[in-house]
C-alpha positions, 0 to 999 in steps of 0.5 A, a space after each residue: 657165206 659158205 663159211 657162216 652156214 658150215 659155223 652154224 654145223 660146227 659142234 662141240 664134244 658135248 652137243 655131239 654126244 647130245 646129238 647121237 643119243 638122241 638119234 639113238 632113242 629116235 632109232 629105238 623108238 621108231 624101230 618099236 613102231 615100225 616091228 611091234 605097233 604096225 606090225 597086227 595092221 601089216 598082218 592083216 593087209 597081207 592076210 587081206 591079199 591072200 584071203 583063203 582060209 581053209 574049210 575046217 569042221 566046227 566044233 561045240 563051242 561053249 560061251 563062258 561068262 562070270 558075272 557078279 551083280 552086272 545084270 544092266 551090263 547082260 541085258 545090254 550084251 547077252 542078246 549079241 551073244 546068243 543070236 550067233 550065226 554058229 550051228 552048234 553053241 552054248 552060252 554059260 553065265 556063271 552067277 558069281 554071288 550076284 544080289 541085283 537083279 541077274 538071276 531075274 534077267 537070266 531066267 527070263 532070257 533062258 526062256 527065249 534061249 534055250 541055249 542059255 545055261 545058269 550056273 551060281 557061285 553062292 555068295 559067301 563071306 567066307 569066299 572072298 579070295 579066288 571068288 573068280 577063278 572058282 567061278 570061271 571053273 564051275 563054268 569050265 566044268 559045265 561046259 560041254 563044248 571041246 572050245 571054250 570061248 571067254 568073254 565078260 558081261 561089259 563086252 559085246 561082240 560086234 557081229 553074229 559071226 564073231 564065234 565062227 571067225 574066232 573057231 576059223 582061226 583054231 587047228 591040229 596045232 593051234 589050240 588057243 586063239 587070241 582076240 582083240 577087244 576094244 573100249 567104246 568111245 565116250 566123251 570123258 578125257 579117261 576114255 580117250 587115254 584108256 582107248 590110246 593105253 588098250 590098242 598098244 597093249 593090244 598091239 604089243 601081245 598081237 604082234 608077239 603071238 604074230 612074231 610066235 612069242 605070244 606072252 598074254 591074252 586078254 578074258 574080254 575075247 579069248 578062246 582055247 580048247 577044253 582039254 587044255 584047262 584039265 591037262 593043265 589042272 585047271 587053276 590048281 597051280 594059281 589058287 593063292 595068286 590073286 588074278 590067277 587064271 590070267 596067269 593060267 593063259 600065259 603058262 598055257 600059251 607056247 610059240 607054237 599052239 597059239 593064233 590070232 584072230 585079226 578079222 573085225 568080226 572076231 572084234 568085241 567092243 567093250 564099255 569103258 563108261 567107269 574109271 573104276 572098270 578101267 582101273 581094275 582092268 589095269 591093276 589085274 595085269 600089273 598083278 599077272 605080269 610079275 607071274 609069268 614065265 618069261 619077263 622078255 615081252 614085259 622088258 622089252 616093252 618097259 624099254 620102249 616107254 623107258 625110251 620114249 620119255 627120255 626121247 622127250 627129255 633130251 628134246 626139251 634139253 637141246 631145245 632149251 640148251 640150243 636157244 639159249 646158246 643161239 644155236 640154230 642148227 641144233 634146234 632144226 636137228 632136234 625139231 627135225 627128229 621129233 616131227 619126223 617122229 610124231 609123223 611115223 607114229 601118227 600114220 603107224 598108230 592111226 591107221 592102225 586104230 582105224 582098222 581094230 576101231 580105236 578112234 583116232 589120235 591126231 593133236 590128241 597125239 603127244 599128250 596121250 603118249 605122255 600120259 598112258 605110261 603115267 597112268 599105267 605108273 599110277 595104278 601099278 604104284 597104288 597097288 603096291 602102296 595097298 598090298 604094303 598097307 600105305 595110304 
């Protein structure tokens, strides 16, 4: 009996060799899981035990918003943002060349909030590219605050303290922080894996700034301090590169001027109802990353996904090589290892998303880590075939 169960462990040089890289992309992948995905959540238990802050002036904060033709977005998000709980803030709308109803909207809010400032970027058929970066410069220029603090006209912050908890996290030595934003939910299949796609690319830039290697922020929740826009020449540097003052961020932020704002009421909530916003979100950052300074975090991560297919690879090959060869106890290995796996994942991603307000990701799980590097593929290959001119 003993001998007939030990046959049944008994393999080959092959199967060995299976057996070990497989456990090798099962290591890798969990150790991603474990040092960058959990690692925001873990911060934020931790910060909850300690719980002090210390007592810090607050500065002029200037709230800066480019908009071009989202005057149903403004009057959605706008009021969130000008009832404030903060004592000394302005709100700037930059309308960049708008031909819907913005202008009409924001001058009857002005009305209301005197704490409203209007500034225009003309429209112009001689200004198509670069309409954004100069747009968020007019704004910066305005701007009397010593903090700005960026957001879009699709997002909202979901408490009147969202200022005062993004300001906390600012010091003597940390002059930009990074926010978190996340998608409302809706009922459309894109929805979900847009959701699933932002909280780990929110987990990843979080966990690199909380391990201070910070590498990029995102311009739905992120705050830095003037000085820094016109030490740096502002957008000079980036004027023939499309998405520039994304990576403006990431020339800007170092280990160690850089903080994250983790208390959900720094969180903003950002409509994601159009695959077309999402799409253009996505295709920004695949533009931006091949411009920053440092490629580690973007192989590092290209790693992780490189190693999460090939983990479900050689699952479906000794899956398939084990039934057809009977042989069982290679089939409990690689069943083993998968549910193992999909178990830590799913505790690590769901608890986690339940904090920074992801939703929740239980049978939807397997698919939705298939196809987020898929759709991430997708629209970084439709870029590239534009910018070649291929249909």
């Amino acid at each position: 009996m003993v001998e007939q169960i030990l046959h049944y462990f008994m393999f080959n040089e092959l199967e060995i060799a299976g057996i070990v890289f497989y456990l090798l992309l099962f290591l890798i992948q969990i150790f991603f899981y474990f040092n960058y995905y959990r690692k925001p959540y873990s911060v934020v238990c931790k910060r909850d035990k300690d719980n002090h802050k210390p007592v810090c002036p607050k500065p002029k904060v200037s709230v800066i918003i480019a908009s071009e033709n989202a005057a149903d977005e403004l009057a959605e998000n706008l009021p969130a943002i000008l009832t404030q709980d903060y004592s000394d803030y302005e709100v700037i709308v930059v309308n960049n060349g708008s031909t819907d109803e913005s202008e009409t909207l924001l001058q009857s809010l002005q009305l209301k909030y005197p704490h409203l400032y209007i500034t225009y970027l003309p429209y112009s058929n001689d200004i198509t590219f670069g309409r954004r970066k100069l747009a968020l410069t007019i704004g910066i220029k305005a701007a009397k605050g010593e903090v700005l603090l960026f957001t879009e006209p699709y997002s909202r912050p979901v408490s009147d303290q969202w200022i005062s908890s993004m300001v906390e996290e600012l010091s003597d030595e940390k002059d930009i922080v990074l926010g978190y934003s996340y998608y409302s939910r809706t009922k459309t299949f894109f929805n979900r894996i847009a959701r699933f796609d932002n909280h780990l690319f929110s987990m990843q830039y979080i966990s690199m700034a909380l391990k201070n290697k910070p590498f990029t922020g995102i311009n739905r929740n992120l705050a830095f301090r003037r000085h820094l826009f016109f030490d740096n020449k502002g957008f000079a540097a980036f004027l023939n590169l499309e998405n520039g003052e994304d990576v403006f961020i990431n020339q800007i932020i170092t280990d160690s001027n850089t903080s994250v704002a983790l208390s959900p009421d720094s969180f903003v909530e950002s409509s994601n109802d159009r695959y077309s916003l999402w799409k253009q979100v996505k295709k920004s950052y695949s533009i931006t990353k091949k411009h920053f300074k440092d490629k580690t975090p973007i192989n590092l991560f290209g790693l992780e996904t490189a190693t999460r297919y090939l983990f479900y690879l050689v699952l479906i090959t000794l899956l398939v090589y084990s039934a057809a060869s009977f042989h069982w106890a290679l089939l409990g290995i690689a069943v083993f290892f998968f549910v193992l796996r999909l178990v830590i994942q799913s505790i690590i991603i769901n608890k986690a998303a339940r904090y920074f307000q992801s939703g929740k990701f239980h049978f939807s799980l397997i698919l939705m880590d298939l196809l987020q590097p898929f759709y991430n593929f997708k629209f970084r290959t439709n870029h590239k075939n534009r910018a070649t001119g291929r249909r």
